[in-house]
N, C-alpha and C positions, 0 to 999 in steps of 0.2 A: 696304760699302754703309752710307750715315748714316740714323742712325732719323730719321723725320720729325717738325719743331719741335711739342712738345710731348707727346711719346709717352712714355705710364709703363708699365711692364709690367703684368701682371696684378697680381703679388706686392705691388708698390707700392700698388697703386689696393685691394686687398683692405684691407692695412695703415693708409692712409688715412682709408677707412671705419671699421675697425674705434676707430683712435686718435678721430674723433671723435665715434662712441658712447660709446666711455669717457668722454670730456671732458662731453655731456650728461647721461649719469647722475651721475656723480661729483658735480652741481651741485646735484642734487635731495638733499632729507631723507631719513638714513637710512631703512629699515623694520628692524624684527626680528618672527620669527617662532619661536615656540620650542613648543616638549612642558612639559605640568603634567599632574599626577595625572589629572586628567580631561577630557583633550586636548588642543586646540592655541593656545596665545596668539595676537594679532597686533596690532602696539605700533608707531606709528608720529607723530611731530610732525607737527601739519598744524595749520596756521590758517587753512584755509578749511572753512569748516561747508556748502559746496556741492557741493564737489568731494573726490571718495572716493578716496584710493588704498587701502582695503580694501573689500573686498564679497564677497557670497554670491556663489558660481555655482550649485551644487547641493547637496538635501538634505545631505549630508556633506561638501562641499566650497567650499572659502574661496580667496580671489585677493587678491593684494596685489601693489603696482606701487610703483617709482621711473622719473622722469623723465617723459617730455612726455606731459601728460595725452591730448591729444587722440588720440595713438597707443595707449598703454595700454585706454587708455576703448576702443575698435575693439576689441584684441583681449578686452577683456573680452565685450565684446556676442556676438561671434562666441563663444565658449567657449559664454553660455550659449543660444545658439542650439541650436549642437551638444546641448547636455544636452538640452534640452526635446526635438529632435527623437527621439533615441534614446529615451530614455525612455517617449517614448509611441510609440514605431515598436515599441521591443522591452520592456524590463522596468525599472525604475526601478534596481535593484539591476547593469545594465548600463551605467550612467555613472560612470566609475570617476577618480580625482586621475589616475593614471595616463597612461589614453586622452586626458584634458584633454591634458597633457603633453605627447603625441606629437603631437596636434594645433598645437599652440603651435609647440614645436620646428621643426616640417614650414612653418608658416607663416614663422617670422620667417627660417630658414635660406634660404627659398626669397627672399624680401624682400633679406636680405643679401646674397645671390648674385647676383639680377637687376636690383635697382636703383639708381638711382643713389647714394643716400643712405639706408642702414640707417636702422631705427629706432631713436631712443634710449630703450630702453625697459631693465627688466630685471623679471622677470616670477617672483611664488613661486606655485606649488597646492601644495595642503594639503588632506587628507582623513582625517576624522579613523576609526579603526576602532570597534571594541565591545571593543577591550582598545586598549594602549599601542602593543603588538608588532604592530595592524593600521594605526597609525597611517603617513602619508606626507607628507613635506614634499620637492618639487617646486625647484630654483630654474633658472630661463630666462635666459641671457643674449642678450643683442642678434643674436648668428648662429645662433642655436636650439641650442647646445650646453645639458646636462639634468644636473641636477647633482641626484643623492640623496643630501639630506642628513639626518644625525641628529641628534637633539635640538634644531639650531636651525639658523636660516638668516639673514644678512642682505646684505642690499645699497644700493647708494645711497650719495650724501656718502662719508664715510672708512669704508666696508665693511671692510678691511682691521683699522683700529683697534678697527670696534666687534666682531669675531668679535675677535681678542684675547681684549678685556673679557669677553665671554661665554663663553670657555674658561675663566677665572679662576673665573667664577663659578656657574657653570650646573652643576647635578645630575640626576639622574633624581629623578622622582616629588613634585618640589616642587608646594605649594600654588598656586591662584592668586594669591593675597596676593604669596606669594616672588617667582612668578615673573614679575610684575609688578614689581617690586624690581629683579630682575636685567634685565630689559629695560631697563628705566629708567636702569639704570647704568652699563647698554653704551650707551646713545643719548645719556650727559650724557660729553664732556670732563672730564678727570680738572682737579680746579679750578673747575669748571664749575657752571651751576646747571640743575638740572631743566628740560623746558620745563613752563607752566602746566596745570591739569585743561581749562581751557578751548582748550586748542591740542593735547590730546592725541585722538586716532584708536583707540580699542582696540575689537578686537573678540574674540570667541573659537568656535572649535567644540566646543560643552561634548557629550560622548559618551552625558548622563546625559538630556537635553532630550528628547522626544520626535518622531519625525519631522523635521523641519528642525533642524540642530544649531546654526545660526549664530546668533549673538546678538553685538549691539552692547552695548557698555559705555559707559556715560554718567552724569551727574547725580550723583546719590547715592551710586548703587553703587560707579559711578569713587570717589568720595573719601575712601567708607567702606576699600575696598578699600588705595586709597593712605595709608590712617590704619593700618592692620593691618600695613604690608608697612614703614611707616618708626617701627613701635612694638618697642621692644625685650623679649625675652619677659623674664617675670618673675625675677630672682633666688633662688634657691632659698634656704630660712631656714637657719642656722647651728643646730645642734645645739644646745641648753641646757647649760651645763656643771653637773654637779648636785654640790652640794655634802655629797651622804649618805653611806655606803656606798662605800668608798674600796675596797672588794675584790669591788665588780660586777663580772660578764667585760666585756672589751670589745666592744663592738659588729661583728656580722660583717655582710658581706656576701650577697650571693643568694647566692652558692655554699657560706657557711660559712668562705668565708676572713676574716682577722683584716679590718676596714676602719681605714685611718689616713685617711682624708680624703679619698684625693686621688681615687677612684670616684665616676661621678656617682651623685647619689640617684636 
């Protein structure tokens, strides 16, 4: 029996989909999203001053998006739908990055599955905790698969390349200064030049803010910030050589052992 003209299988028509989600995201500017001493980065080129690919959703919790605004922007609205209703149906401390997460997942899987054309979207939550170890970073892709990740996340443009970069360079318990530094250098091509303060998106969920954690970074602070993060710390002073008393001990280290130089001060 011959299929009839035009007939793709399931397996096909899923693959399809999925190939030209990929190809939409891919077009959009990276995001990275990372861990600093006092919670979460989120570092992304945009040169549109109207349009967000980061934003609050709730008291503790941050969204940031690649790929077509108009989609993205939906699921962000819906997110904080959900938070506000919970929160005031049950306890504010019952809207969790998490539940966000499942929510996301459950919608765009179901999108993927039913419609003709997935979104091209790809989706991080982030919640930041009261220590480090309560912290959560969320990443979403286009069929709702839920990716937990640590220390940092990116997607978008050459996601591929820029997590490289950021395995290279990414530590725990870095400043904001640094880890603005290391964002910046997973999202620039190696060769490449920064983009400008005035094209950059950063925002953060500082753990230390009272009540709403999120805060945008701009103006000043942006440049003060990017003046700290491309200054090199200072060189520590070379010892005096003293020209008296040729039978001083030599100089020990904290532990009492001989020092020849090469211990940092």
């Amino acid at each position: 029996m011959s299929m009839p003209f035009g007939y793709a299988s399931p397996e096909q028509i899923m693959r399809d989909k999925a190939d030209y989600a990929r190809k939409g995201i891919a077009r959009g500017r990276s995001v990275v999203v990372l861990q600093y001493i006092d919670g979460i980065l989120f570092v992304a080129p945009n040169p549109s001053r109207a349009l967000h690919k980061i934003s609050e959703i709730y008291d503790r919790i941050g969204f940031a998006a690649v790929g077509r605004y108009n989609e993205f922007e939906e699921l962000r609205l819906g997110g904080i739908r959900y938070a506000d209703i919970n929160g005031y149906t049950y306890d504010r401390s019952d809207v969790t990055g998490r539940g966000l997460a499942n929510l996301y997942a459950s919608n765009l899987g179901r999108i993927f599955t039913e419609s003709i054309k997935s979104l091209e979207v790809e989706v991080v939550v982030a919640e930041v905790g009261d220590t480090k170890d309560g912290d959560a970073i969320y990443r979403l892709t286009f069929d709702g698969s839920v990716f937990d990740e640590h220390g940092f996340a990116a997607m978008g443009g050459q996601a591929e390349a820029v997590v490289g970069r950021l395995k290279e360079r990414y530590r725990e318990s870095m400043s904001l200064a640094d880890a603005l530094d290391v964002a910046l250098s997973a999202l620039t091509e190696p060769g490449g030049e920064r983009p400008p303060v005035a094209q950059l998106e950063v925002a953060v969920l500082d753990r230390n803010r009272e009540n709403r954690k999120f805060q945008r970074l701009t103006g000043a602070r942006l440049e003060r910030l990017l003046t700290q993060a491309s200054t090199p710390p200072a060189a520590p002073e070379a010892p005096s050589s003293s020209s008296g008393d040729s039978s001083a001990p030599p100089p020990t280290g904290p532990d009492g052992d001989v020092d020849d130089g090469s211990s940092p001060l």
